[in-house]
N, CA, C and O atoms as a Maestro MAE file, in Angstrom:
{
 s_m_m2io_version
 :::
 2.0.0
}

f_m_ct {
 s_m_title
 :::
 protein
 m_atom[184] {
  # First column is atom index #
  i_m_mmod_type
  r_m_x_coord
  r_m_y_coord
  r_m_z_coord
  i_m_residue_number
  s_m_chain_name
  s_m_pdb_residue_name
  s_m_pdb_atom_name
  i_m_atomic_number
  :::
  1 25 -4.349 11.350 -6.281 1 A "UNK " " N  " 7
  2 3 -4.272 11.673 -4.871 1 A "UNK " " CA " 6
  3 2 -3.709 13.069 -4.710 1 A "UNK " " C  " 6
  4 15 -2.782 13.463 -5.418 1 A "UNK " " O  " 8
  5 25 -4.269 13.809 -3.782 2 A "UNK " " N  " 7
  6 3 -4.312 15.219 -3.306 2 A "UNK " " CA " 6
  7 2 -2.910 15.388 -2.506 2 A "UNK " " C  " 6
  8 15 -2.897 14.757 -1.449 2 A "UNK " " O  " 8
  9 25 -2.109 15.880 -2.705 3 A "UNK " " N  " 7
  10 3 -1.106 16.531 -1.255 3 A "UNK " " CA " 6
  11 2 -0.681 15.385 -0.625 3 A "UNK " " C  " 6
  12 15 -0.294 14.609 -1.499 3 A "UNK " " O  " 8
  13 25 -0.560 14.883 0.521 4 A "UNK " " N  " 7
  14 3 -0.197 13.698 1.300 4 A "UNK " " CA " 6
  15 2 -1.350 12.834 1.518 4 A "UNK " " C  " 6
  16 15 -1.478 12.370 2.651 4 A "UNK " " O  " 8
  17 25 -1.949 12.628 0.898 5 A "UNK " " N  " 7
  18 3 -3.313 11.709 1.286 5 A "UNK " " CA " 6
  19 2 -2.522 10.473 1.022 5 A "UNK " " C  " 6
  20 15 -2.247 10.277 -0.162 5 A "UNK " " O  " 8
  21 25 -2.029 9.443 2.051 6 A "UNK " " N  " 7
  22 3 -1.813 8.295 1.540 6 A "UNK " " CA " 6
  23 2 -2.504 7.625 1.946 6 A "UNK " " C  " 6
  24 15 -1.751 6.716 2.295 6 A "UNK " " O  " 8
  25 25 -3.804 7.221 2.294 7 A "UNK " " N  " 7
  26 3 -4.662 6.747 2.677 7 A "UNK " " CA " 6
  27 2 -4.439 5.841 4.046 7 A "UNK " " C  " 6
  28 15 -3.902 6.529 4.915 7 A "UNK " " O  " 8
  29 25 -4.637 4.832 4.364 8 A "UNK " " N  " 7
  30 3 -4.579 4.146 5.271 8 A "UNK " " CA " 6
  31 2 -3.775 2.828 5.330 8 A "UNK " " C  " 6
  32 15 -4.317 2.075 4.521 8 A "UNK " " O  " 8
  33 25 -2.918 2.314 5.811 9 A "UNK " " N  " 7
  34 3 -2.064 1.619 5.755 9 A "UNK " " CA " 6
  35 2 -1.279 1.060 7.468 9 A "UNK " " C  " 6
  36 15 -1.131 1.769 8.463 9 A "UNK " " O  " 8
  37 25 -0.891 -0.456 7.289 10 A "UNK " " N  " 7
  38 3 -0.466 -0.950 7.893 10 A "UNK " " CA " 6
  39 2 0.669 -2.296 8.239 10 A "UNK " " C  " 6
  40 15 1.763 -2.021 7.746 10 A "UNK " " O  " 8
  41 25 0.673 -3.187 8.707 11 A "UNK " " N  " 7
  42 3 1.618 -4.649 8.676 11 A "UNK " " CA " 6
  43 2 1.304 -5.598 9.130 11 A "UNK " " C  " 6
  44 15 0.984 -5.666 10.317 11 A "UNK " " O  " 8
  45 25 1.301 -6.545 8.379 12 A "UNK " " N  " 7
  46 3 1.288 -8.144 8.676 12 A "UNK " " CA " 6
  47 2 2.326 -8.924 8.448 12 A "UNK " " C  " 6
  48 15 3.110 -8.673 7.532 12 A "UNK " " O  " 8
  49 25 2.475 -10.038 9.304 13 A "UNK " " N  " 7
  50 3 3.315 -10.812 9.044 13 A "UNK " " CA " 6
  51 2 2.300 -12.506 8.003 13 A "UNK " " C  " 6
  52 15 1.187 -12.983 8.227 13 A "UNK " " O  " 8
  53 25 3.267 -12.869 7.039 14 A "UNK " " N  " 7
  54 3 3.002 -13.929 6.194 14 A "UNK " " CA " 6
  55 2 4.205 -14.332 6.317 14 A "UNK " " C  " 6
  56 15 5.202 -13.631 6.149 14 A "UNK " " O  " 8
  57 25 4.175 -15.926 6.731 15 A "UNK " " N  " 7
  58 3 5.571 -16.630 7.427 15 A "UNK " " CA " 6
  59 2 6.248 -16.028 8.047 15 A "UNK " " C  " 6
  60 15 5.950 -15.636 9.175 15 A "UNK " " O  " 8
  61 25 8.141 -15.630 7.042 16 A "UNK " " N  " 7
  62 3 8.980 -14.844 7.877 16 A "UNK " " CA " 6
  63 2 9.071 -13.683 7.340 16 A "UNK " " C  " 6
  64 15 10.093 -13.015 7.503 16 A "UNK " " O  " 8
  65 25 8.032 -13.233 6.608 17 A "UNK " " N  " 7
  66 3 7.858 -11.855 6.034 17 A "UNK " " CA " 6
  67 2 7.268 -10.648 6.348 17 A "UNK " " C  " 6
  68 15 6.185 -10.517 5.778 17 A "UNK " " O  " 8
  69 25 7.592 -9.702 7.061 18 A "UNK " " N  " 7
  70 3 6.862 -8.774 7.214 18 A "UNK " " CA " 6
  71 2 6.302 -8.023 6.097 18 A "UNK " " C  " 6
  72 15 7.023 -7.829 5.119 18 A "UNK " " O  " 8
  73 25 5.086 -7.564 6.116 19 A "UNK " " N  " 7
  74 3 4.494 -7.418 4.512 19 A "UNK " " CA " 6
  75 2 3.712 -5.642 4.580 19 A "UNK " " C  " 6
  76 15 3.490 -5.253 5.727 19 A "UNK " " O  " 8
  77 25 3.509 -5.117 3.966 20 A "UNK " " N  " 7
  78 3 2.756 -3.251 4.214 20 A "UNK " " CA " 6
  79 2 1.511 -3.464 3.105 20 A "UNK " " C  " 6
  80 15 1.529 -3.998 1.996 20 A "UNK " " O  " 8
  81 25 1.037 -3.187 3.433 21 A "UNK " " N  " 7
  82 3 -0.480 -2.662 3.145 21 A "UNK " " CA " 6
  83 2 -0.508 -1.527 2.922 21 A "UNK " " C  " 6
  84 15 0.319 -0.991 3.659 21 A "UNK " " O  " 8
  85 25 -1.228 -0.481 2.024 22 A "UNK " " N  " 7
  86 3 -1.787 0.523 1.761 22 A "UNK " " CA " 6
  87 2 -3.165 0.500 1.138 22 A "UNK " " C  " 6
  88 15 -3.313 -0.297 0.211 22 A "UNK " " O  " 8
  89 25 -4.107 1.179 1.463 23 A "UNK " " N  " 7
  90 3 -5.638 1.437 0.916 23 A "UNK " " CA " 6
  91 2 -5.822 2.666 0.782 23 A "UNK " " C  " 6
  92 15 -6.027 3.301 1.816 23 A "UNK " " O  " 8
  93 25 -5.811 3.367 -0.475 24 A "UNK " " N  " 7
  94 3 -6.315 4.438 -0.269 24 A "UNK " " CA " 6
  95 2 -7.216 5.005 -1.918 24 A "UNK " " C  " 6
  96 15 -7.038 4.484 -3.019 24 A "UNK " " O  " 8
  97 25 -7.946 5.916 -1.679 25 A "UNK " " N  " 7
  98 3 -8.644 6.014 -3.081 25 A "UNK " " CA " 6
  99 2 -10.284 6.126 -2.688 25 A "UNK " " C  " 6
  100 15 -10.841 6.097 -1.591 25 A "UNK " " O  " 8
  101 25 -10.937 6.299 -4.367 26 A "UNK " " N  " 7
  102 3 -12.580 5.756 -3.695 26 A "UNK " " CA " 6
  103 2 -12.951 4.866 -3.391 26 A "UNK " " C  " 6
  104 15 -12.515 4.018 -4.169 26 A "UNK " " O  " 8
  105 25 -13.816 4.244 -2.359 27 A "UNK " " N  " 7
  106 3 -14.440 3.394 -1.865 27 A "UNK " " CA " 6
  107 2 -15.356 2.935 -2.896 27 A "UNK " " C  " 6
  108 15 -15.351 1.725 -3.123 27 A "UNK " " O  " 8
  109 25 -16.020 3.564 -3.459 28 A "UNK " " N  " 7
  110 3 -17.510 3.298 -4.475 28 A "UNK " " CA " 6
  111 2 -16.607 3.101 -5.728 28 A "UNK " " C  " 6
  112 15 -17.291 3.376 -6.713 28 A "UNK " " O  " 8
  113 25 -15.621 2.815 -6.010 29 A "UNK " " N  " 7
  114 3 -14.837 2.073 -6.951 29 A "UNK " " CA " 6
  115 2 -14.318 0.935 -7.556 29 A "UNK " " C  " 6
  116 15 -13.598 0.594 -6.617 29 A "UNK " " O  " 8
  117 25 -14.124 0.063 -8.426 30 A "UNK " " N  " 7
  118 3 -13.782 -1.098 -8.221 30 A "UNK " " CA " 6
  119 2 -12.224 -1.133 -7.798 30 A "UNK " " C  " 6
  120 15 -11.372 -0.425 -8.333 30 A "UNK " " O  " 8
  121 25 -11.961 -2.099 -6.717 31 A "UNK " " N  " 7
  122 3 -10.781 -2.077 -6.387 31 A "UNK " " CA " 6
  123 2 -9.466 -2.500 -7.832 31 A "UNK " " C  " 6
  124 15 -9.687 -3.154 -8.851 31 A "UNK " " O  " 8
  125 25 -8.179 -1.853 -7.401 32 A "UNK " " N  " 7
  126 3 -6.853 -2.271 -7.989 32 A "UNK " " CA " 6
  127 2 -5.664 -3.028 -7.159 32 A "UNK " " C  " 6
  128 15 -5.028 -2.332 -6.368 32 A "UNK " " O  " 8
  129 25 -5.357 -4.282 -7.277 33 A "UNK " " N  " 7
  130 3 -4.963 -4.499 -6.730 33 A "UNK " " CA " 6
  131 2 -2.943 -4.670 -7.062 33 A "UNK " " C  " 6
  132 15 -2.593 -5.410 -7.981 33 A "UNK " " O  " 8
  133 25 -2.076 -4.072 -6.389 34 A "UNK " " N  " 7
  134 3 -0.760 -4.223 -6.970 34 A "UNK " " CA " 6
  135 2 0.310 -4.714 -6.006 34 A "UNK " " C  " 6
  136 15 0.549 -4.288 -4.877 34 A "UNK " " O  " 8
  137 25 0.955 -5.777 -6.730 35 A "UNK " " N  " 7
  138 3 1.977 -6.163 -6.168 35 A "UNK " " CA " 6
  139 2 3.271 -5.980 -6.773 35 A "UNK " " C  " 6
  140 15 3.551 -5.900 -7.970 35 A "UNK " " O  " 8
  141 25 4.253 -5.909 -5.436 36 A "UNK " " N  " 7
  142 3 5.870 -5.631 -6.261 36 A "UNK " " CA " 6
  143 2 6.734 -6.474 -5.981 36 A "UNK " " C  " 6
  144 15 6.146 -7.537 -5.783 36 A "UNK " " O  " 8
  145 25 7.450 -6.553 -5.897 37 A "UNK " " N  " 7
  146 3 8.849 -7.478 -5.409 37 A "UNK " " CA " 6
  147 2 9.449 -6.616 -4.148 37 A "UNK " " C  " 6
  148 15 9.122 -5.505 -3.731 37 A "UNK " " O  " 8
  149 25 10.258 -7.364 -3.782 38 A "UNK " " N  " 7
  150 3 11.267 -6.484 -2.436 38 A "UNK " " CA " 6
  151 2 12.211 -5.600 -3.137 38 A "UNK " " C  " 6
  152 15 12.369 -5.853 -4.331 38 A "UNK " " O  " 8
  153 25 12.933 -4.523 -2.593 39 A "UNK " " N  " 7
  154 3 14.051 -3.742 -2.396 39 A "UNK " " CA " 6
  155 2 13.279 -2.553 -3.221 39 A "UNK " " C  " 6
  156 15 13.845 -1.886 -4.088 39 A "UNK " " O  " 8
  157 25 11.944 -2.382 -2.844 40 A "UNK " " N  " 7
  158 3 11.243 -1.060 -3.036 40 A "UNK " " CA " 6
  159 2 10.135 -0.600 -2.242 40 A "UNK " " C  " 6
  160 15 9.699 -1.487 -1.507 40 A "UNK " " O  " 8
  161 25 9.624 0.352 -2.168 41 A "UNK " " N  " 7
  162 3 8.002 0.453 -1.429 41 A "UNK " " CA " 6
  163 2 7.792 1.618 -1.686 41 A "UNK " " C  " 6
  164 15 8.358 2.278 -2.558 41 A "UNK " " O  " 8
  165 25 6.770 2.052 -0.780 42 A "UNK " " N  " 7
  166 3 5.798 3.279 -1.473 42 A "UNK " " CA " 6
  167 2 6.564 4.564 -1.053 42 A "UNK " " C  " 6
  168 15 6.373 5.657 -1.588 42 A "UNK " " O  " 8
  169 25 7.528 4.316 0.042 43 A "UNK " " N  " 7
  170 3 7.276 4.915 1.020 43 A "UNK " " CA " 6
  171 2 8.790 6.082 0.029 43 A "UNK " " C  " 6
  172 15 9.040 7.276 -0.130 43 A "UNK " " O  " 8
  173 25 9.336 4.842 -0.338 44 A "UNK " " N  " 7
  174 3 10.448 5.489 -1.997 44 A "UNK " " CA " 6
  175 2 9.826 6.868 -2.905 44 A "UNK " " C  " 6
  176 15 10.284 7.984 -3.150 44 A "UNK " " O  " 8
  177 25 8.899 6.353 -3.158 45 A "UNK " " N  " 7
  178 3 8.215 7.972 -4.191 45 A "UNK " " CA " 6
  179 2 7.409 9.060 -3.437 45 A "UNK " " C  " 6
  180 15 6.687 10.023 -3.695 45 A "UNK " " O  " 8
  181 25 7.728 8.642 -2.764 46 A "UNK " " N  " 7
  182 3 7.415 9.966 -1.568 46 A "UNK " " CA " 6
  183 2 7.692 11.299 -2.110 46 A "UNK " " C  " 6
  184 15 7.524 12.297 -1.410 46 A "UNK " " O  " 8
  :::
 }
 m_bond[183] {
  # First column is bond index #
  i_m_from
  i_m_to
  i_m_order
  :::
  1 1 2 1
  2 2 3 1
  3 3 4 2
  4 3 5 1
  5 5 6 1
  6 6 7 1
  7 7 8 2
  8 7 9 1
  9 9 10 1
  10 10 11 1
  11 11 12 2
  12 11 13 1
  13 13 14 1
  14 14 15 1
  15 15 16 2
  16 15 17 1
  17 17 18 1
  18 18 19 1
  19 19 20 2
  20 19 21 1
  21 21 22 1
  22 22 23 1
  23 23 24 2
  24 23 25 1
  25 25 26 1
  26 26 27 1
  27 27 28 2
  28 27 29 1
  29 29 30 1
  30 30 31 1
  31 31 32 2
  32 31 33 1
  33 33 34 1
  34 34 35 1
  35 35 36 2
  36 35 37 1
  37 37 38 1
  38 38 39 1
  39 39 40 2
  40 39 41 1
  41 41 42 1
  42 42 43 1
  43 43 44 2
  44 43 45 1
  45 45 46 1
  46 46 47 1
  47 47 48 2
  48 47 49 1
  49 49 50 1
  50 50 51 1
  51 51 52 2
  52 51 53 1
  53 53 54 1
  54 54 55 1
  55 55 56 2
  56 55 57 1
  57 57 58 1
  58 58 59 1
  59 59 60 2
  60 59 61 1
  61 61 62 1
  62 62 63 1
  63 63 64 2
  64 63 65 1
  65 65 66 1
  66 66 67 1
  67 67 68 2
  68 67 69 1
  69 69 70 1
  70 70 71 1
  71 71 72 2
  72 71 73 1
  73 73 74 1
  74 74 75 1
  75 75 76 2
  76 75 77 1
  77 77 78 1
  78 78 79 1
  79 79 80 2
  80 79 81 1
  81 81 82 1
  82 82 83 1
  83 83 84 2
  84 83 85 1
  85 85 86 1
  86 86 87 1
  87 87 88 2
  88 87 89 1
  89 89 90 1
  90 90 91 1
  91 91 92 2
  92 91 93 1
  93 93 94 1
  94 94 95 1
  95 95 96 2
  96 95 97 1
  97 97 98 1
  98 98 99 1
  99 99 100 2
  100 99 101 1
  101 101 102 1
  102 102 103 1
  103 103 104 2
  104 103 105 1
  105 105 106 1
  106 106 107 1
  107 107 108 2
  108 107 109 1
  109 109 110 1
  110 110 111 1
  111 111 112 2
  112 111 113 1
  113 113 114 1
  114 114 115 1
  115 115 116 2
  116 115 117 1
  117 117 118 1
  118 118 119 1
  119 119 120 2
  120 119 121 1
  121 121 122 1
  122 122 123 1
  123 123 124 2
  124 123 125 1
  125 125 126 1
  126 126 127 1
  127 127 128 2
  128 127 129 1
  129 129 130 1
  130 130 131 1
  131 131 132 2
  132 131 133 1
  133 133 134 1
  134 134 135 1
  135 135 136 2
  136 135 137 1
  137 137 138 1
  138 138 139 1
  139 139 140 2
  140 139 141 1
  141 141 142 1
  142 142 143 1
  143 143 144 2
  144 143 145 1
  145 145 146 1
  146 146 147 1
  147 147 148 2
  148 147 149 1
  149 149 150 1
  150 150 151 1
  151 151 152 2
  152 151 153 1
  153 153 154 1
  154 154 155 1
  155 155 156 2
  156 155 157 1
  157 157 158 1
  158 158 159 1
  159 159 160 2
  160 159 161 1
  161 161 162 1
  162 162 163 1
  163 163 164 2
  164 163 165 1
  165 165 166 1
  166 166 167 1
  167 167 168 2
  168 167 169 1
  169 169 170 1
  170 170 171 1
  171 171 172 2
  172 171 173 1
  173 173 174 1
  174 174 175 1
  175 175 176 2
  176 175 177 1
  177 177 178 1
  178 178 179 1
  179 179 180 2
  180 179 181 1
  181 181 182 1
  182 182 183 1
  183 183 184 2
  :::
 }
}
């Protein structure tokens, strides 16, 4: 990823969890999908 391209991103709630989404990358790609645990996010390696 280029400069600030963080692609597109948003929030849902699952039960009492508020949860973040990010998509970003090629489309004509096969997707990656990653999950983490709590007391981190993307928004950290900024």
């Amino acid at each position: 990823m280029a400069g600030s391209d963080w692609g597109h991103q948003s929030w849902f709630q699952f039960e009492s969890w508020r949860c973040h989404w990010r998509c970003t990358g090629a489309t004509d790609r096969p997707a990656l999908v990653l999950l983490h645990g709590f007391g981190a996010s993307s928004g950290h390696w900024r």
